[in-house]
C-alpha positions in Angstrom: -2.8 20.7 37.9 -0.1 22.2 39.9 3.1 21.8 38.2 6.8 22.6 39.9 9.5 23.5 37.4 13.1 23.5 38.9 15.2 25.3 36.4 12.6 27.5 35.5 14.3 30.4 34.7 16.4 29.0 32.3 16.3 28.8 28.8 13.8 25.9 28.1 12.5 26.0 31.7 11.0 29.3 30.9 9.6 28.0 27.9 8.1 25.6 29.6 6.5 28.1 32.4 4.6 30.1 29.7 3.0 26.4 28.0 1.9 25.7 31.3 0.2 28.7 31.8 -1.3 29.3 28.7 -2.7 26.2 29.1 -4.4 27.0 32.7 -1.9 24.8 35.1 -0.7 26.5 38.5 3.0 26.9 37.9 6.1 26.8 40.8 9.1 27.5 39.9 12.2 26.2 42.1 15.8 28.2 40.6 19.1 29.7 42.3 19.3 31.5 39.0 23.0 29.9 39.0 22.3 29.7 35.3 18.9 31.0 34.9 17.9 34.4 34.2 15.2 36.5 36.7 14.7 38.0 33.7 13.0 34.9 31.9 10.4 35.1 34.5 9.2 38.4 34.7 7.5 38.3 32.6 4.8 35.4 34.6 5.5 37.2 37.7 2.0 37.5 39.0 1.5 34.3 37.5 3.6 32.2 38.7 5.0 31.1 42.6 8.7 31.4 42.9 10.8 30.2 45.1 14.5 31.0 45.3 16.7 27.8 45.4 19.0 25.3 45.1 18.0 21.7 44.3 21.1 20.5 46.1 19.4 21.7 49.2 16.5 18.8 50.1 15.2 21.4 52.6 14.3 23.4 49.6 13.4 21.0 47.4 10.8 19.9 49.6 9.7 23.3 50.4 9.2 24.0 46.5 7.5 20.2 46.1 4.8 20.6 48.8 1.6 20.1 47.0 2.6 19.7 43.4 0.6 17.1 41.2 4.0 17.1 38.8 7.3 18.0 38.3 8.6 19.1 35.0 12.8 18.6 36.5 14.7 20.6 34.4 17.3 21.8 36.5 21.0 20.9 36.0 24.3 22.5 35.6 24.5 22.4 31.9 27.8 22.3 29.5 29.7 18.7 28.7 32.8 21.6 28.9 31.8 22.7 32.3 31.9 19.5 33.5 35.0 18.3 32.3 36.5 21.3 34.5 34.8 20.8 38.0 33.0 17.4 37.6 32.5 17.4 41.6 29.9 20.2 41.4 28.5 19.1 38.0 27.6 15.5 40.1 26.7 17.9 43.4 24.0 19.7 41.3 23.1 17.4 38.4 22.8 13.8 40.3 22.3 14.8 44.2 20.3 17.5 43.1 17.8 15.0 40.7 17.8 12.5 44.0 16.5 15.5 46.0 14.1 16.2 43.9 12.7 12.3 43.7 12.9 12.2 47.3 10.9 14.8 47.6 8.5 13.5 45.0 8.0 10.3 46.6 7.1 11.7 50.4 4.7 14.1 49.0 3.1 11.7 46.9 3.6 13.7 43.6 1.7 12.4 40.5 4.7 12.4 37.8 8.0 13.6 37.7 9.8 14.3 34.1 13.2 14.1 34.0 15.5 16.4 31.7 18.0 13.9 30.7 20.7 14.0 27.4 21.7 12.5 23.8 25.0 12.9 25.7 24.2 9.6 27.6 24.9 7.4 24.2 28.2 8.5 24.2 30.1 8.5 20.3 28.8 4.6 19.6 30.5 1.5 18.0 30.3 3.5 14.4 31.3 6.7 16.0 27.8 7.9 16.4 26.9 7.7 12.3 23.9 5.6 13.3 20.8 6.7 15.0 20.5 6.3 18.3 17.9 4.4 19.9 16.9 3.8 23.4 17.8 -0.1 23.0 21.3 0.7 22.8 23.9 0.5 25.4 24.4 3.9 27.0 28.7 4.5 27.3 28.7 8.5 28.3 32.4 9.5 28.0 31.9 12.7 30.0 31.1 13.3 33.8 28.4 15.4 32.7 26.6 12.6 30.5 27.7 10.1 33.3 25.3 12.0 35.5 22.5 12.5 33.4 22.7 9.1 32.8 22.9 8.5 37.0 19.7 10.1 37.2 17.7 8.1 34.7 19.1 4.8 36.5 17.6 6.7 40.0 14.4 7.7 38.0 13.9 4.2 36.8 14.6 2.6 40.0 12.4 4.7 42.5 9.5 3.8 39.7 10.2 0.0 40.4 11.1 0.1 43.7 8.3 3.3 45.5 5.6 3.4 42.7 6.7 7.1 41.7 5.7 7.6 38.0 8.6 9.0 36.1 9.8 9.7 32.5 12.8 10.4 30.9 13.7 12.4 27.9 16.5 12.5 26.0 17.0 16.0 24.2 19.1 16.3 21.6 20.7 20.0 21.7 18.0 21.9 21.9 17.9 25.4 20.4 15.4 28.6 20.4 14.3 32.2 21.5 15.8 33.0 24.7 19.0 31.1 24.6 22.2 33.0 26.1 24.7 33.4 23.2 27.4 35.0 25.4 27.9 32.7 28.1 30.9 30.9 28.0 29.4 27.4 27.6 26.6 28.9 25.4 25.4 26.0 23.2 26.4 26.4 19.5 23.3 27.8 17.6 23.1 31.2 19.7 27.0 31.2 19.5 26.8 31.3 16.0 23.8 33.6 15.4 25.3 36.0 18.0 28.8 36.4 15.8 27.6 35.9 12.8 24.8 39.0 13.3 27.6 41.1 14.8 30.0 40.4 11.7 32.4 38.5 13.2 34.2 35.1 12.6 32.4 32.2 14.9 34.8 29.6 16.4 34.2 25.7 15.8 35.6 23.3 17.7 37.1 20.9 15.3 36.4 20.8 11.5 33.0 21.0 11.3 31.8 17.7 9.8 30.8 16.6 12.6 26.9 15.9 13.0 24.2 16.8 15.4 20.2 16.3 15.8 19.3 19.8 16.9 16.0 20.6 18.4 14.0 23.6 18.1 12.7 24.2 22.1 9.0 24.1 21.1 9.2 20.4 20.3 10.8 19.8 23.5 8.4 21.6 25.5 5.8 19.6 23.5 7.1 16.2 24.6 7.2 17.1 28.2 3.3 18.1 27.7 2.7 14.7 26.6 5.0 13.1 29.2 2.9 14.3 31.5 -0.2 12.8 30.6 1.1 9.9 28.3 0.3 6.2 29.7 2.4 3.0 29.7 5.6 5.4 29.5 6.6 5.2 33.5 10.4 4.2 34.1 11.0 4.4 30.6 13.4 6.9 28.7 12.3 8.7 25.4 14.2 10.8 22.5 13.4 14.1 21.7 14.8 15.7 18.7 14.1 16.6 15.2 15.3 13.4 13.6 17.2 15.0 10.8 21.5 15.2 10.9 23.1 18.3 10.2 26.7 18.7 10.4 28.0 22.2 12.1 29.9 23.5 8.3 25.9 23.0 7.0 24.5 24.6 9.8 26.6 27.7 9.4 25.8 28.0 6.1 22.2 28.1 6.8 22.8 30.6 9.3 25.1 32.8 6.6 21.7 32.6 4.1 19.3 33.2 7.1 21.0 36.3 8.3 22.9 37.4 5.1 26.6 37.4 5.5 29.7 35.4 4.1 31.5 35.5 7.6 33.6 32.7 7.4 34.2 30.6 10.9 37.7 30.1 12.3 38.9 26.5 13.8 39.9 25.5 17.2 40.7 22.0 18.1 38.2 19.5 19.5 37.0 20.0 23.1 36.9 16.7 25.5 34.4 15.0 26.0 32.4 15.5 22.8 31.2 13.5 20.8 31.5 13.2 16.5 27.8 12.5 15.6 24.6 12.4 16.7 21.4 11.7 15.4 17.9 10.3 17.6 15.8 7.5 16.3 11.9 9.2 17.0 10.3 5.6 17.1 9.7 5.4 20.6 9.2 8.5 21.4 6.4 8.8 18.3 4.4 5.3 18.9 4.5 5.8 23.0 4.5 9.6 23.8 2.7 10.4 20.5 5.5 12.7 19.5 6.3 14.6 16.4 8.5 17.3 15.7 6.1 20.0 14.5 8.8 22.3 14.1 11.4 21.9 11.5 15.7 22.5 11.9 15.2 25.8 9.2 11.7 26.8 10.6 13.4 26.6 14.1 16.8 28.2 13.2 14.3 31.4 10.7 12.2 31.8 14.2 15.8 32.0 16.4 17.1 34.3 14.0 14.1 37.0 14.0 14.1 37.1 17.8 17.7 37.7 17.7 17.5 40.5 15.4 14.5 42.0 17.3 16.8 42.1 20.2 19.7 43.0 18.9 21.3 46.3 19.9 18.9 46.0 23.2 20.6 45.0 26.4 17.7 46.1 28.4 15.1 43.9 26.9 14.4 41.1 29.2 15.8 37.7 28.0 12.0 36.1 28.2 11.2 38.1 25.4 13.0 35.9 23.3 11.0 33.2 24.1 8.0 35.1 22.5 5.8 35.3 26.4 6.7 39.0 27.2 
């Protein structure tokens, strides 16, 4: 089939550019490269059709949608931080952007759409987020960026029930991997760590470092979007994607120190809005419906991260898709 991918020159869009190809789909990727990388997709350039834009724009939506059988939606302006700051342009890209993108879906009469949505969308729970979450559950985001994730689902579900347009949801659960930027300044936490911890210095936590999160290697969550695509009885629903297992961010370090070998220890900064305590997914759903499992493990992830760090490190002229293991 013909498969768009918005976002993908991002970190797990890219991923998901070189498992469509290898497979033997057509592949179009829609980006502005806001917070994607050109580099992430040189690596498929004469493989792949891309076309340089922004999803807030429905003109270019449409352009990129023309003749898709799918759409794997992954673009977004990323970072519960990020949108705590300027939540106008976080709900600009992240909701009007995802109504574009239906829109366009539903006049070109595109087979499936899979939405990118969050963990965030739970928000901390009635126990503070010690229980696993399941899809069942209310959904109380706390900030604008999970309230628009969120949004999106709601749209997703309704343009199911209302125009016939098949569309899935899934929830990650901080997804992690080869290719993730550790020096942006709402990197995610793994390549944070990884980053300082390989160049000898002390990584910053946020808060005391008990608190918990379900963290995802990127090859499970390019799985489940494989099996969203062609998974049955799953239209209008939402699905959890994650490894199942709770690791708090003081255990996570010190299974970075052991992987890398070093006693850096990590200096505390208070709490940023927004976040939550705990997380952890319940995989029912997602394992009886989508026929997910996690195939990768937290430590087998976090060994593979590591090595492609290393292999980079020192080389600012590598391109960034090499971490995802295509190049």
């Amino acid at each position: 089939m013909r498969v768009l991918v918005t976002g993908g020159a991002g970190f797990i869009g890219s991923h998901l550019v070189g498992s469509l190809l290898e497979r033997g789909d057509a592949v179009r990727v829609l980006d502005n490269f806001a917070t994607g990388r050109r580099a992430n997709v040189a690596p498929f350039a004469d493989d792949v059709e891309l076309i340089e834009g922004d999803i807030r724009s429905f003109e270019r939506v449409t352009h990129a949608v023309d003749g898709c059988d799918a759409i794997l939606h992954q673009a977004a302006l990323p970072s519960v931080p990020r949108s705590v700051q300027d939540p106008l342009t976080s709900n600009e890209t992240n909701v009007t952007g995802t109504l574009n993108v239906l829109l366009a879906a539903r006049d070109h009469n595109v087979g499936r759409v899979v939405y990118a949505s969050s963990s965030s969308v739970y928000g901390p729970g009635a126990d503070g987020g010690l229980a696993a979450k399941h899809e069942r559950m209310p959904a109380l985001p706390i900030s604008p960026y999970a309230t628009g994730k969120l949004a999106c689902e709601g749209y997703a579900r309704s343009f199911h029930r209302v125009y016939g347009l098949q569309t899935v949801a899934l929830r990650y659960f901080n997804v992690f991997g080869p290719g993730q930027d550790p020096d942006s300044e709402y990197a995610a936490v793994i390549p944070r760590f990884i980053g300082s911890l390989l160049e000898e210095r002390a990584p910053t936590v946020f808060g005391d470092g008990t608190q918990s999160r379900d963290f995802t290697f990127v090859g499970n969550v390019v799985a489940a979007n494989l099996l969203a695509l062609e998974a049955t009885d799953v239209c209008g629903q939402a699905f959890n994607i994650a490894c199942g297992e709770r690791v708090t961010l003081n255990q996570l370090l010190d299974v970075l120190r052991e992987l890398i070998g070093t006693d850096v220890e990590a200096i505390h900064d208070q709490p940023r809005a927004g976040e939550i305590e705990h997380s952890l997914a319940d995989l029912t759903a997602a394992r009886e419906v989508l026929g997910y499992a996690p195939d990768v493990s937290l430590r087998d992830g976090l060994e593979r991260t590591v090595e492609r760090f290393r292999a980079l490190a020192g080389s600012e002229s590598a391109p960034v898709a090499v971490r995802a293991g295509w190049a």
